[in-house]
C-alpha positions in Angstrom: 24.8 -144.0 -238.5 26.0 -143.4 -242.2 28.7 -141.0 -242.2 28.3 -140.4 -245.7 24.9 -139.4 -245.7 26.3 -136.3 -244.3 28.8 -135.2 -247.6 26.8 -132.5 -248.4 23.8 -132.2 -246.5 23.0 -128.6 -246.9 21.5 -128.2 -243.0 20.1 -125.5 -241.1 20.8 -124.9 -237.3 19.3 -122.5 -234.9 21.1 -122.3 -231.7 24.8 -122.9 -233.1 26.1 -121.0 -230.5 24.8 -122.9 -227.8 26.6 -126.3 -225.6 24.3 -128.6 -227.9 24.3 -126.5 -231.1 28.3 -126.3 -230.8 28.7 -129.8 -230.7 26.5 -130.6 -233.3 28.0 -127.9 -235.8 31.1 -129.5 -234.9 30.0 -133.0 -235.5 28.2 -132.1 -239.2 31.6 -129.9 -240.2 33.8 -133.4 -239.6 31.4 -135.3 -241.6 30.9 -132.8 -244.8 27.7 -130.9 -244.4 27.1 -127.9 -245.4 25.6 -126.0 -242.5 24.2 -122.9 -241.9 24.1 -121.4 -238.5 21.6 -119.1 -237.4 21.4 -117.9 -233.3 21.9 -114.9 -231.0 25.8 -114.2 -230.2 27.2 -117.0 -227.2 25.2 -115.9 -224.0 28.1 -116.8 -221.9 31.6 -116.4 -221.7 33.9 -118.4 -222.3 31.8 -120.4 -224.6 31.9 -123.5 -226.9 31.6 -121.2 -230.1 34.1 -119.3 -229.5 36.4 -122.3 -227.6 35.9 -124.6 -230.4 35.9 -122.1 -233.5 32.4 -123.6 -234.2 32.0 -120.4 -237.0 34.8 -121.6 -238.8 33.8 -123.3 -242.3 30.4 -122.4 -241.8 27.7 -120.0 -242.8 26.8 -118.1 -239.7 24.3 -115.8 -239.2 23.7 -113.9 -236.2 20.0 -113.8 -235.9 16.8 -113.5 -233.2 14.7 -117.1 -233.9 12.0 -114.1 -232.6 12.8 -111.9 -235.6 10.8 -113.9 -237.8 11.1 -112.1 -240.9 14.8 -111.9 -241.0 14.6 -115.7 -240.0 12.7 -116.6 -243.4 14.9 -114.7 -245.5 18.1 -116.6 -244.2 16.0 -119.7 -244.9 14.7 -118.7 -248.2 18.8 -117.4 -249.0 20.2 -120.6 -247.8 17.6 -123.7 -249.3 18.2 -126.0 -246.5 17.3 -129.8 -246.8 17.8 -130.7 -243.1 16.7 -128.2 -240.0 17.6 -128.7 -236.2 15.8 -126.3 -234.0 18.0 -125.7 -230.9 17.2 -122.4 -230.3 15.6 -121.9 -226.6 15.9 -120.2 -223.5 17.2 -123.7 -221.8 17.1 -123.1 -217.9 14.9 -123.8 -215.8 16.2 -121.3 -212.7 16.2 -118.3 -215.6 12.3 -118.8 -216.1 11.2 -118.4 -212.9 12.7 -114.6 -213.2 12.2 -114.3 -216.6 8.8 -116.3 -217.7 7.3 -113.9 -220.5 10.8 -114.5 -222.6 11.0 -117.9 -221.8 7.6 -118.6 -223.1 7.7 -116.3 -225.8 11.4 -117.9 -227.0 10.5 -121.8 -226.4 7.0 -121.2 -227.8 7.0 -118.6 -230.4 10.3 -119.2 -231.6 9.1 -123.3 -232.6 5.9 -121.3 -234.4 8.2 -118.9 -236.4 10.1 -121.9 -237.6 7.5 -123.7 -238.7 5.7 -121.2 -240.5 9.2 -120.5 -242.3 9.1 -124.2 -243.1 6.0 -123.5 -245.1 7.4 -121.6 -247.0 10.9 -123.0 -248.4 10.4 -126.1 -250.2 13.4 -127.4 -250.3 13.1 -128.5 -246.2 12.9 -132.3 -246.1 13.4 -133.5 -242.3 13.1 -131.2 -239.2 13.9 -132.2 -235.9 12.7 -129.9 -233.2 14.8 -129.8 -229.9 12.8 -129.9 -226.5 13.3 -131.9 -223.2 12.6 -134.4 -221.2 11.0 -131.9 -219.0 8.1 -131.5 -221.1 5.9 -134.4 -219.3 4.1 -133.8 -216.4 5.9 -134.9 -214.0 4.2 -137.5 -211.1 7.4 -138.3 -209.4 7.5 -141.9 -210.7 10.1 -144.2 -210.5 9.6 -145.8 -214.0 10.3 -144.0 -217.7 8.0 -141.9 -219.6 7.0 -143.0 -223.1 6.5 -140.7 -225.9 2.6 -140.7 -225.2 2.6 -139.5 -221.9 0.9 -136.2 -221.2 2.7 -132.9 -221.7 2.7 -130.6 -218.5 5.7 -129.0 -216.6 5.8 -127.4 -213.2 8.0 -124.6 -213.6 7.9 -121.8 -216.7 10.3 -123.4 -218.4 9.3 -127.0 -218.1 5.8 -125.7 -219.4 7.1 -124.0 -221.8 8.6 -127.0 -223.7 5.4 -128.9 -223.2 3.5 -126.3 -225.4 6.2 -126.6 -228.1 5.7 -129.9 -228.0 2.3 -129.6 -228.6 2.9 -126.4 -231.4 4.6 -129.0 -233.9 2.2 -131.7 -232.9 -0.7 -129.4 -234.2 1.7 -128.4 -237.1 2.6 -131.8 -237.9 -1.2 -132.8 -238.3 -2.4 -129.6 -240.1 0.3 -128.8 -242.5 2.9 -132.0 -242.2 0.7 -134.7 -242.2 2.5 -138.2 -242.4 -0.8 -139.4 -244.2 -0.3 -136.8 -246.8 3.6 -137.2 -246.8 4.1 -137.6 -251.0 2.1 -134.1 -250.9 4.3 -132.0 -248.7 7.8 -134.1 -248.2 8.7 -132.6 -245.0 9.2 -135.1 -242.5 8.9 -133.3 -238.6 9.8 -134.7 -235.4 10.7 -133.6 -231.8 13.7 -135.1 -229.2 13.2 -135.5 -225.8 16.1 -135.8 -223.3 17.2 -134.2 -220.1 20.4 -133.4 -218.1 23.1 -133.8 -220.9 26.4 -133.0 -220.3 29.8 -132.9 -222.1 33.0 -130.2 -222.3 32.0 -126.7 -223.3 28.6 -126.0 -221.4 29.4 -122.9 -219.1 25.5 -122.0 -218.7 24.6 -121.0 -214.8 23.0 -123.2 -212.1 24.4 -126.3 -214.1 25.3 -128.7 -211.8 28.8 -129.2 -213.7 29.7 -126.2 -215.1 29.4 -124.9 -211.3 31.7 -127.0 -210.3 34.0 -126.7 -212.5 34.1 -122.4 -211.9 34.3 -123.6 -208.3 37.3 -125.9 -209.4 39.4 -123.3 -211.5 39.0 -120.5 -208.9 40.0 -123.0 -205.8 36.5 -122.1 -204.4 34.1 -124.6 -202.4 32.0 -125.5 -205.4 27.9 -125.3 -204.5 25.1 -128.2 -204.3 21.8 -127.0 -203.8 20.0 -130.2 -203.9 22.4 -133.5 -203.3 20.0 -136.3 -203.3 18.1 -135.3 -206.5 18.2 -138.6 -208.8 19.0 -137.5 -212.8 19.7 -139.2 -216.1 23.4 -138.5 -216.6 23.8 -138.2 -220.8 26.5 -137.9 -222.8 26.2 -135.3 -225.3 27.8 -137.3 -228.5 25.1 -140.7 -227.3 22.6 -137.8 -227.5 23.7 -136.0 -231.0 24.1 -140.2 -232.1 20.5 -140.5 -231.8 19.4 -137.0 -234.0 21.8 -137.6 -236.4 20.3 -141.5 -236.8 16.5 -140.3 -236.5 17.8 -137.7 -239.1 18.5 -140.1 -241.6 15.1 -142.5 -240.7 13.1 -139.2 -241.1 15.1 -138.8 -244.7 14.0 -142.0 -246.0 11.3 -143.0 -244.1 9.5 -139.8 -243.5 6.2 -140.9 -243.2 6.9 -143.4 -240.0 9.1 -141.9 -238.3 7.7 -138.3 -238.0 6.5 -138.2 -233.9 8.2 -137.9 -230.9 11.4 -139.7 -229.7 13.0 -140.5 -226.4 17.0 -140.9 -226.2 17.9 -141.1 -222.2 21.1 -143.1 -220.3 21.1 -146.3 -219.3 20.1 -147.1 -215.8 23.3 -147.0 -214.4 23.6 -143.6 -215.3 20.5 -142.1 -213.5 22.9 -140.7 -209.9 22.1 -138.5 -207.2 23.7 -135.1 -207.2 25.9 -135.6 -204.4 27.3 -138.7 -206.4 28.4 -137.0 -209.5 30.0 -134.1 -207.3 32.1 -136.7 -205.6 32.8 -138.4 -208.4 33.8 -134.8 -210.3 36.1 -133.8 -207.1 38.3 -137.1 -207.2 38.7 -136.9 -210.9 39.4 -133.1 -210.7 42.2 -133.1 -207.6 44.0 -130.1 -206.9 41.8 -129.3 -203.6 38.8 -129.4 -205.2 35.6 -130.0 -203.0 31.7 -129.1 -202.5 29.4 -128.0 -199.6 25.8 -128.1 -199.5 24.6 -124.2 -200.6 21.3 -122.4 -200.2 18.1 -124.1 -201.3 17.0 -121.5 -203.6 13.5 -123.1 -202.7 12.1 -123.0 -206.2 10.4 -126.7 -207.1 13.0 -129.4 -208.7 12.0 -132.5 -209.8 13.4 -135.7 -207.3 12.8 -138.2 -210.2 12.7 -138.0 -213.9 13.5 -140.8 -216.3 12.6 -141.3 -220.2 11.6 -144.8 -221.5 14.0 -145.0 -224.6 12.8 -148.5 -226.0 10.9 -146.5 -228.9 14.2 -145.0 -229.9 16.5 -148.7 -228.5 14.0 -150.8 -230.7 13.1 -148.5 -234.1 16.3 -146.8 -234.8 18.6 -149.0 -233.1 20.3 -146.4 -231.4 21.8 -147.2 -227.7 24.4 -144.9 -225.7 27.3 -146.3 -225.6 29.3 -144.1 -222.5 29.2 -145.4 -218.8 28.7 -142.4 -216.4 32.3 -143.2 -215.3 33.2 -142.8 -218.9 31.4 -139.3 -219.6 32.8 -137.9 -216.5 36.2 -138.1 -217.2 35.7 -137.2 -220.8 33.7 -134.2 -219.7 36.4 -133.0 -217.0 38.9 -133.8 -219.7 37.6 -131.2 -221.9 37.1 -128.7 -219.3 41.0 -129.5 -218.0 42.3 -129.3 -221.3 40.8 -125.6 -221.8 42.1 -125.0 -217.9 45.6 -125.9 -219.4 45.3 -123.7 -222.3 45.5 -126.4 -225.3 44.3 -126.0 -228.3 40.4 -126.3 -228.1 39.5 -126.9 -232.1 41.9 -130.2 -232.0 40.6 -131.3 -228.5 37.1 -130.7 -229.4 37.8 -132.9 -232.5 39.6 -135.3 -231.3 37.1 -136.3 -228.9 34.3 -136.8 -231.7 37.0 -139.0 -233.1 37.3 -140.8 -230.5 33.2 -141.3 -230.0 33.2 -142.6 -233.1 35.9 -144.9 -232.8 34.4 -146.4 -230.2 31.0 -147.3 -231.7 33.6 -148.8 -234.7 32.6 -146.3 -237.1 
């Protein structure tokens, strides 16, 4: 990654407010872009936004990704060269209770954005946000590849299969890599499941559970503890946008499809694992039980073949799951102890990129 690619960047965010959208505010403010924010208020509290001042130094606009006239104005006011579409209803227990909006938010929302796209020329490269969720899902023990069928059991999984397949149809109508020196826009989507880091306090996470559980000196909840999943860290993840960002900059044309950015193998653990693992580095009494099945359907195996991403980009997370545990419970121990979360939050970008000798 070229850090000074960044100095200036005028970029466009929906879902600032959010675990992923925080940290990636966060990560463009240290680096000198000039970023716009656009997303509903936090939908939990406390939250990264507010935890980590993500506002601060920014342009932030409260606004509905639904509301899609007010979300072409901000777009037409603020002449972005670079949009990330984070915006989403992002669980997967919240759909089954509340399909209509999750379809209507994962699906509808990706269409407003990309007819606003249409519209305000000065758009260059888009990357559009959805998961590794979005494949049908046959329970095998090897990756999927970026040409895999979409599918998805539950609402939500669903639901980010037909975004997927709204900028696909987008992408070959109106963004065509064939006609690239026509329309200049450069579109792709990112695929990747079960991220973690400091600052996610969503619901029926398995880590932001505990560490409620933790803080309260509660039995903390597992509903399903030998459930295999690809343990990310969030800066590996936000590594690989902000390097596809700067392929899709220059190289448009090749690298507008889909992309892949999972773990390594040795960070695909059962749920039971990681809760150990969390209780030991927490201390201070804390522990787990098995809880309730809440007998909706949950995937037992899901893994992303990354080589497109290993190979073309040269992009390859760098954090062992030992690693992101600690720095994940760091974060969450440091706001437990009442530091100051702007420097923490910072400081732990700094040291990510100290690692991979930036």
């Amino acid at each position: 990654m070229n850090k000074s690619f960044w100095v200036g960047k005028k970029v466009f965010i929906t879902g600032h407010t959010g675990f992923k959208g925080g940290w990636l505010t966060t990560w463009l403010k240290l680096l000198g872009a000039s970023i716009t924010g656009y997303s509903l208020p936090p939908e939990t509290q406390p939250s990264m936004f507010e935890l980590a001042n993500v506002a601060q130094g920014i342009t932030s606009i409260n606004g509905d990704i639904l509301n899609s006239a007010n979300l072409l104005k901000a777009m037409q006011e603020q002449q972005p060269e670079i949009i990330f579409h984070l915006a989403a209803q992002p669980l997967v227990h919240y759909s089954y209770e509340n399909p209509l909006e999750t379809y209507t938010v994962n699906v509808i929302g990706t269409v407003n954005l990309l007819e606003a796209i249409r519209s305000v020329k000065s758009v260059k490269a888009v990357i559009v946000v959805t998961s590794d969720k979005c494949y049908e899902n046959q329970e095998w023990v090897w990756g999927y590849r970026e040409t895999d069928s979409m599918g998805g059991f539950d609402p939500y999984s669903s639901s980010k299969g037909c975004a997927e397949l709204v900028v696909s149809a987008y992408r070959r109508s109106y963004f065509n890599p064939a006609h690239y020196d026509n329309h200049q826009v450069a579109l792709a989507t990112v695929r990747a499941g079960n991220v973690i880091g400091g600052g996610d306090w969503a619901a029926a996470r398995l880590i932001p559970d505990l560490v409620r559980s933790f803080i309260k000196n509660e039995t903390g909840e597992i509903r399903h503890p030998r459930a295999f999943r690809p343990w990310q860290y969030i800066l590996d993840l936000l590594q690989g946008y902000l390097m596809l960002t700067e392929k899709l900059w220059y190289e448009g044309a090749t690298f507008s499809e889909a992309w892949n950015f999972g773990p390594n193998e040795d960070n695909v653990k059962c749920v039971s694992w990681i809760a150990d693992k969390l209780v030991s580095l927490w201390g201070e009494n804390a522990k787990w039980s098995l809880g309730e099945n809440a007998l909706l359907h949950e995937a037992k195996c899901l893994k992303l073949d990354c080589n497109k991403s290993r190979t073309l980009l040269g992009w390859e997370p760098q954090m062992s799951i030992d690693d992101v545990l600690k720095t994940t419970l760091a974060w969450y121990q440091a706001h437990h102890h009442q530091q100051d979360m702007v420097k923490f939050t910072e400081q732990q970008i700094q040291e990510y990129e100290s690692r991979r000798g930036h």
